[in-house]
N, C-alpha and C positions, 0 to 999 in steps of 0.2 A: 502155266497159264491155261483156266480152260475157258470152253465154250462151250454156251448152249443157242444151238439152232430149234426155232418150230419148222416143221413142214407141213406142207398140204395133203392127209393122206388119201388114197384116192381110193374108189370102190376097185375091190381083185376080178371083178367081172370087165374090167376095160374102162375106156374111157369114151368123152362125147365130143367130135370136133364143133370148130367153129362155122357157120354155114351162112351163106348169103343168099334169099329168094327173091325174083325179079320176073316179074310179070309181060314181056317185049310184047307189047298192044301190035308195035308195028309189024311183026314177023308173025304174031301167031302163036307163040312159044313160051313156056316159063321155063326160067334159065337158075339153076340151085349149083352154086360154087361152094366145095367146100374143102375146106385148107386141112391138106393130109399130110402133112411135108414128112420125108422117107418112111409112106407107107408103101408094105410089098405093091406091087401093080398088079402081080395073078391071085392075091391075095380078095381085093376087091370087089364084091359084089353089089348091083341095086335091082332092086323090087318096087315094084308100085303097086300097092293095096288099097281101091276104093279112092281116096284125097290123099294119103299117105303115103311120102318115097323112104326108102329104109336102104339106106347105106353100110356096108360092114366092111371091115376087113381087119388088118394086122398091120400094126407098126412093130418091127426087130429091132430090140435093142441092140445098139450098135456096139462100140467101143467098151470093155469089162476093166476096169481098175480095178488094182489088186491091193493096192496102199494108198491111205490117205484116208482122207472123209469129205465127205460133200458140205460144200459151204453154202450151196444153191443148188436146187434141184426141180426144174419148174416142169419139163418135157416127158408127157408120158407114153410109155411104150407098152405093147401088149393089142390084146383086143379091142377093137373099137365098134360103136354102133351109132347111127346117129338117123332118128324118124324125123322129119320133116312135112310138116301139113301143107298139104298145097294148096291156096285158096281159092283155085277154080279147079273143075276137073280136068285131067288132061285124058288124051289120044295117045293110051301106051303101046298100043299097036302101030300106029301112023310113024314118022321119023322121027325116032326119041334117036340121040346119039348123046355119048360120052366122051372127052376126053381126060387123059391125065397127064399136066405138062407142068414144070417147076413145083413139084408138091400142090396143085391146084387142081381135083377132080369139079369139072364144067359137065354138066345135065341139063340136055336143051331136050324138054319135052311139048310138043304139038297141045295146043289148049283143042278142048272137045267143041265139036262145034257147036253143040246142043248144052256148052259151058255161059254161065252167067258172070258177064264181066261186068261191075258197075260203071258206068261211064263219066261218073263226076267221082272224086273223093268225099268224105263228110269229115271236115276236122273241127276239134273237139278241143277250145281253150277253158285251162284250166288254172287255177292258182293252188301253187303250192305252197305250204306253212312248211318252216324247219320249226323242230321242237328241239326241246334239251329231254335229254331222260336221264 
């Protein structure tokens, strides 16, 4: 019996986690979560350049199998980077704090105060066509 598996192949420079930004009007703060699950922790690094935060580090591959073949292979390990734009400026000098807890690096950075928050949303209804191609 055989098989053929496709896989996802991914770029040898690392990969881009998933990240969640959140603007807390009420605190002051933009709050950037982003899902590291067993990356190293001294590995970690973040930078704030201009409107952009720049996350890095290293996930170790864990467990090495020596027989067998992968039937599923979805988690990737190695170098990571992930830029982030943030849509108001922030105060990276003021109390920016970090945590890393359950695989979940939290970045609560101070909005500047001289940052322009819009005060209403503008949303934008659209109709969408499906084609056939």
């Amino acid at each position: 019996m055989s098989y053929h598996m496709d896989f996802v192949v991914r770029p040898r420079l690392g990969f881009e986690p998933n990240a969640d930004v959140f603007v807390d009007e009420e605190r002051g703060q933009m709050v950037v979560t982003v899902e590291l699950a067993g990356a190293d922790a001294e590995s970690l690094r973040v930078a704030v350049d201009d409107r952009d935060l720049l996350i890095t580090g290293r996930r170790a591959e864990g467990v090495r199998f020596r027989r067998g073949s992968w039937s599923q292979k979805e988690i990737a390990y190695g170098s990571f980077a992930k830029r982030v734009h943030l849509p108001v400026a922030v105060d990276f000098l003021g109390e920016a704090a970090a945590t890393y807890h359950d695989g979940m690096l939290v970045i609560a950075l101070p909005i500047s105060a001289t940052a322009f928050l819009p005060p209403t949303r503008t949303e934008i209804r659209m109709i969408l066509k499906r084609t056939l191609s």
